[in-house]
LUMMI-658242 format. One record per residue (C-alpha): residue number from 1; x, y, z. Coordinates in steps of 0.5 Angstrom, whole numbers, plus 2048, in hexadecimal, padded with zeros to 3 digits. Layout:
REM residues N
<node><num>NUM</num><x>X</x><y>Y</y><z>Z</z></node>
...
REM end
This chain:
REM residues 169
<node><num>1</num><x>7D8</x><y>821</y><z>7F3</z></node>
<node><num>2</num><x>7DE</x><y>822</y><z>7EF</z></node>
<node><num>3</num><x>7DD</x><y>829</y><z>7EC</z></node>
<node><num>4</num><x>7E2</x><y>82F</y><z>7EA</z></node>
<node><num>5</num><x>7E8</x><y>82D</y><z>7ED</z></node>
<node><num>6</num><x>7ED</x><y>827</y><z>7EB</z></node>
<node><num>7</num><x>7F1</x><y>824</y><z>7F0</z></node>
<node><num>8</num><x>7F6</x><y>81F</y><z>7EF</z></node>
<node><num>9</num><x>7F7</x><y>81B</y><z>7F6</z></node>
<node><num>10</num><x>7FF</x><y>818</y><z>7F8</z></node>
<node><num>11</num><x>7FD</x><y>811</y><z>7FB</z></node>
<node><num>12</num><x>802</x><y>80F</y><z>801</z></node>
<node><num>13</num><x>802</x><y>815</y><z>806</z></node>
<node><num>14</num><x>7FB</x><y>818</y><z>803</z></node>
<node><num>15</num><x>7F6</x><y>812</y><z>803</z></node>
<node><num>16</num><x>7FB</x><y>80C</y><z>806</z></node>
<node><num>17</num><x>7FE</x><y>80B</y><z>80C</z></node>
<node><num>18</num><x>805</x><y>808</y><z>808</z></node>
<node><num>19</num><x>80A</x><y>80A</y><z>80D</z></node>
<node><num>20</num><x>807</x><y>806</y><z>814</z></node>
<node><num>21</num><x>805</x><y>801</y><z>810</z></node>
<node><num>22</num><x>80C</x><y>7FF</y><z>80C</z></node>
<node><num>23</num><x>80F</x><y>800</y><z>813</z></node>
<node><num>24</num><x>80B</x><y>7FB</y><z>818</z></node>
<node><num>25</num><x>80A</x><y>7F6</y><z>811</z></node>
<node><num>26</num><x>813</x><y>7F6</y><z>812</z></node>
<node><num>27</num><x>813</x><y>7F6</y><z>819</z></node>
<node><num>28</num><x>817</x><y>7FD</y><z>818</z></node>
<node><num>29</num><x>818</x><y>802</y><z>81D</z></node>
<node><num>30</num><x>810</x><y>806</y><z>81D</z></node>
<node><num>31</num><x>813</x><y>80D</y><z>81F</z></node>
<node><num>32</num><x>811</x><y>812</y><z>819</z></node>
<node><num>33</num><x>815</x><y>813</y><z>814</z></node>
<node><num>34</num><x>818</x><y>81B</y><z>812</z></node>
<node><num>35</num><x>818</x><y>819</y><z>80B</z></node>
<node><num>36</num><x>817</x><y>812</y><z>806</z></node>
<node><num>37</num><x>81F</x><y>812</y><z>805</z></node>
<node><num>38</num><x>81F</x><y>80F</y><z>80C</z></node>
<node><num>39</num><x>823</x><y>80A</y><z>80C</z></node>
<node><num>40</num><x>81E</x><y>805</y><z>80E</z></node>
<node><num>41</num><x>81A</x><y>807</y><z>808</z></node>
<node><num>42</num><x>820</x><y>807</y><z>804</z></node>
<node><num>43</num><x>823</x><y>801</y><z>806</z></node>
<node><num>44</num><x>81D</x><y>7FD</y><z>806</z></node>
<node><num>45</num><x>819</x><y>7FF</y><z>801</z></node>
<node><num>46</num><x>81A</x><y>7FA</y><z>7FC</z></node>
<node><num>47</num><x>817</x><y>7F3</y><z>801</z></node>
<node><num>48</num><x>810</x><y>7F7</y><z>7FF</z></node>
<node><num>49</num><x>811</x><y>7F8</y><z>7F8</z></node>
<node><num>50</num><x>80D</x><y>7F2</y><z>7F6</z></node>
<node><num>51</num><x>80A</x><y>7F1</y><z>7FC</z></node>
<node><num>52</num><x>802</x><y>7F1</y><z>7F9</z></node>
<node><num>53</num><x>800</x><y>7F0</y><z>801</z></node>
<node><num>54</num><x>803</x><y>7F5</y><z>804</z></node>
<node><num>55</num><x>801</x><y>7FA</y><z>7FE</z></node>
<node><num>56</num><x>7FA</x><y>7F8</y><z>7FF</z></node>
<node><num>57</num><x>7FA</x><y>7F8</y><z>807</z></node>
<node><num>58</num><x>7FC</x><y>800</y><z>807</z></node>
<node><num>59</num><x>7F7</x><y>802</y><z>80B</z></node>
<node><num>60</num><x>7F4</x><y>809</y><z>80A</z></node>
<node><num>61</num><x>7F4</x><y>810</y><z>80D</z></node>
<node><num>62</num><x>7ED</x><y>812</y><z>80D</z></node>
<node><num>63</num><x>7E7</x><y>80E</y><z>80A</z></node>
<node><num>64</num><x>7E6</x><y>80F</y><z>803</z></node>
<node><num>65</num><x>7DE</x><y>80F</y><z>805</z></node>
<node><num>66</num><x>7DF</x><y>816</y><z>807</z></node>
<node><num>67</num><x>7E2</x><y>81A</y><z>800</z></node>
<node><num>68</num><x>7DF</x><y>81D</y><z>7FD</z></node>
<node><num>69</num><x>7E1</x><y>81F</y><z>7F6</z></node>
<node><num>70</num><x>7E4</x><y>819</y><z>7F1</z></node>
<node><num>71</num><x>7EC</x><y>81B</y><z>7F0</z></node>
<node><num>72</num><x>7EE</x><y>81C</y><z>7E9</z></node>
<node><num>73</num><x>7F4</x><y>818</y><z>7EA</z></node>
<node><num>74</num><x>7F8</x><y>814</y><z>7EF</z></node>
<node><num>75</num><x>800</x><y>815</y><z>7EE</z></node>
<node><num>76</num><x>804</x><y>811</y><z>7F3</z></node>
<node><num>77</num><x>80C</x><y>80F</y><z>7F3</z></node>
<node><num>78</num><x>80B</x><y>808</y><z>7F5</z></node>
<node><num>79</num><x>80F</x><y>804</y><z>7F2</z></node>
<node><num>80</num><x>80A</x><y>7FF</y><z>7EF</z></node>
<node><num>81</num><x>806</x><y>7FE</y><z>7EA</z></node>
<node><num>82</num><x>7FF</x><y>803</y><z>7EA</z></node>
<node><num>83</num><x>7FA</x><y>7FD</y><z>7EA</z></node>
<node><num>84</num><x>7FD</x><y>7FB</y><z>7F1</z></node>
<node><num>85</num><x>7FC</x><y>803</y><z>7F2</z></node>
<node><num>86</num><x>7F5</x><y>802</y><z>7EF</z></node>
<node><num>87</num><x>7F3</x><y>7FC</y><z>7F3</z></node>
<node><num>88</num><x>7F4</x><y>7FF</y><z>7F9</z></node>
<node><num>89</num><x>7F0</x><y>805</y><z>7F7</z></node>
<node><num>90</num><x>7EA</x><y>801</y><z>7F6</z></node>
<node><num>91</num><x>7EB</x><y>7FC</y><z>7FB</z></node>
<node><num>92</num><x>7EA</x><y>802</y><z>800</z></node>
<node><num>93</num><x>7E5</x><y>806</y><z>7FC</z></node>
<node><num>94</num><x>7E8</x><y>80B</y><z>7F9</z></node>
<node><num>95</num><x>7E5</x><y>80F</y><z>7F3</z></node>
<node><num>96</num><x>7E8</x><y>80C</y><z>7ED</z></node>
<node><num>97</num><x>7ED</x><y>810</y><z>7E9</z></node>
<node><num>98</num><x>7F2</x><y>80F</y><z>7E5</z></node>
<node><num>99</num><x>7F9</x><y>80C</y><z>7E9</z></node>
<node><num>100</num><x>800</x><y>80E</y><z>7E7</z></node>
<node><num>101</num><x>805</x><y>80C</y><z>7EA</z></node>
<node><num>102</num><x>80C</x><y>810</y><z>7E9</z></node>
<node><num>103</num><x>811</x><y>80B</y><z>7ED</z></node>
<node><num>104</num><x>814</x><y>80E</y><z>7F3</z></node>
<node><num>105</num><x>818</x><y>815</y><z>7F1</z></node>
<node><num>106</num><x>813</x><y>815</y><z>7EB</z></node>
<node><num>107</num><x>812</x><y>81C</y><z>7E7</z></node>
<node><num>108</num><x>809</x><y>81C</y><z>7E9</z></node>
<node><num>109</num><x>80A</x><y>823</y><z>7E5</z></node>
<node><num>110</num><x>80B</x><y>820</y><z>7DF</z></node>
<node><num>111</num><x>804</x><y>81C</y><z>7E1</z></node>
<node><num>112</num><x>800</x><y>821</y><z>7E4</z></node>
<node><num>113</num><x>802</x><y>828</y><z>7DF</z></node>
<node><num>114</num><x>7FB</x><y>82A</y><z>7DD</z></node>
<node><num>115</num><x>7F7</x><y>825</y><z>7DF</z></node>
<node><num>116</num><x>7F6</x><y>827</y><z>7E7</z></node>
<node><num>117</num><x>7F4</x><y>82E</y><z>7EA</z></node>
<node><num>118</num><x>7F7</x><y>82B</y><z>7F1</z></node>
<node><num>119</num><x>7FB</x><y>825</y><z>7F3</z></node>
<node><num>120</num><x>7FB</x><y>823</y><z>7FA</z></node>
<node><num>121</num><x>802</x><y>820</y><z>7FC</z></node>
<node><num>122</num><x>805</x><y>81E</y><z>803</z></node>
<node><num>123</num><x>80E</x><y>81F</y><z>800</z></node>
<node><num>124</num><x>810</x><y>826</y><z>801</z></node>
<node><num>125</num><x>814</x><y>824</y><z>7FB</z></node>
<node><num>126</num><x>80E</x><y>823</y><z>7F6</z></node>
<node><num>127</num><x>80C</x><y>829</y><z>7FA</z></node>
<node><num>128</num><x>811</x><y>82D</y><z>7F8</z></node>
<node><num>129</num><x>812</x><y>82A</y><z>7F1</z></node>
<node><num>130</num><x>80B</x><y>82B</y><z>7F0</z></node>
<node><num>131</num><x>80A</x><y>831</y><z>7F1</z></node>
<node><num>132</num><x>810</x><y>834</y><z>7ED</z></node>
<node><num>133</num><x>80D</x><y>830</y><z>7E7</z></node>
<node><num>134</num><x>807</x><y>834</y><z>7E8</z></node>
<node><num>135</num><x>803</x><y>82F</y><z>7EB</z></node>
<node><num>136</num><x>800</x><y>831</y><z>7F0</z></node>
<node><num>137</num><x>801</x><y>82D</y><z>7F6</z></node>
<node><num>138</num><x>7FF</x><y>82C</y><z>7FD</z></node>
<node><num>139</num><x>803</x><y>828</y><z>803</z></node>
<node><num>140</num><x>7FF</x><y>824</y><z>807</z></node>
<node><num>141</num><x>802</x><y>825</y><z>80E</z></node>
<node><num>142</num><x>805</x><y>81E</y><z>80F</z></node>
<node><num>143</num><x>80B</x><y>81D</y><z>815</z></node>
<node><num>144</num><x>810</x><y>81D</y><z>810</z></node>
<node><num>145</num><x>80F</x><y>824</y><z>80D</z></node>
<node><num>146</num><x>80D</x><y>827</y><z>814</z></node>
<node><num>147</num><x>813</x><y>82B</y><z>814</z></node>
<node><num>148</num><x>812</x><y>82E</y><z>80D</z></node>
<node><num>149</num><x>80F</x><y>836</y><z>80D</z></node>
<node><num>150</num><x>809</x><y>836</y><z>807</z></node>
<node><num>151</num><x>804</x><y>83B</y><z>80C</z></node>
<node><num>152</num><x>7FE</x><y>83A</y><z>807</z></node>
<node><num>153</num><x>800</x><y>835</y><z>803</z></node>
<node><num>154</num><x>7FF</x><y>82F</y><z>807</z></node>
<node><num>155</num><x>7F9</x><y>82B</y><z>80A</z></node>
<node><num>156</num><x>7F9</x><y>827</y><z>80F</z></node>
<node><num>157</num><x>7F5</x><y>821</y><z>80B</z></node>
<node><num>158</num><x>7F0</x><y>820</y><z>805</z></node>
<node><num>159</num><x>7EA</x><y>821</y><z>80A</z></node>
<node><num>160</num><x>7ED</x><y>828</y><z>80C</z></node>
<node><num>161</num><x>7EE</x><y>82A</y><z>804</z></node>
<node><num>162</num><x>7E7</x><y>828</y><z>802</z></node>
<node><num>163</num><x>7E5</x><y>82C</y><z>807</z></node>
<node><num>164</num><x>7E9</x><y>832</y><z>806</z></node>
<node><num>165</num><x>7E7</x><y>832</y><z>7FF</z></node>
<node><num>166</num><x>7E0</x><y>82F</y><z>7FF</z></node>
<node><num>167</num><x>7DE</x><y>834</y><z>7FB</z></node>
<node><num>168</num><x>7E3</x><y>833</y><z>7F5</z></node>
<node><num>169</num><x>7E1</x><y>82B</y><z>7F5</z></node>
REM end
């Protein structure tokens, strides 16, 4: 069912479950985060870069049988090709959209103007720029972005977005 309202979808956080995966894949402390520029995200990063196998092997927050409605597009940060993006997507059955990847500190606005009536993200900074480039955007509650006040605009995963705005789908 992919109706009136056109949501674009964040990857990592939104429908991935990257933090645990990268830590337990490096054998790094598996305390959460407070934000990606942790030092054991920043200065690890670059070991998964081209790691096809850790990329593929993210698994998912929820099972994708269960959305329903088809995103009009996934933008990610992920620093790596779209296709790898886009093989993950299909692997675990997600709807086929198109897959932009900004690259980690990427503008996703410049991707999304005019082309979303939502987008799903779980970093408050995407959050925040966003929004102010009228886009309008809702945070899915994640432990890294717990501390920040957005009262209506969060959502606690895709599942509980589709279910509050069922309607508009």
């Amino acid at each position: 069912m992919n109706g009136k309202l056109r949501v674009g979808l964040d990857i990592d956080g939104v429908l991935a479950e990257l933090e645990q995966h990268f830590l337990e894949h490096l054998k790094l402390p598996l305390h959460h985060a407070e934000s990606w520029s942790d030092d054991r995200f920043r200065d690890n990063f670059h070991k998964v870069y081209d790691d096809y196998f850790f990329w593929m092997t993210i698994p998912p927050i929820f099972d994708p049988k269960l959305l329903k409605f088809v995103p009009t597009i996934y933008v990610t940060a992920r620093p790596i090709k779209a296709e790898v993006s886009k093989d993950w997507l299909n692997y675990h059955g997600f709807p086929d959209a198109p897959v932009v990847c900004v690259g980690m500190g990427g503008d996703k606005s410049a991707v999304l103007k005019h082309k979303v009536d939502v987008f799903l993200d779980d970093a408050y900074h995407n959050y925040v720029s966003l929004n102010e480039a009228g886009i309008h955007c809702l945070l899915v509650t994640r432990p890294h972005n717990i501390k920040h006040e957005v009262s209506e605009s969060r959502v606690d995963s895709v599942l509980h977005f589709q279910e509050k705005f069922d309607s508009l789908l």
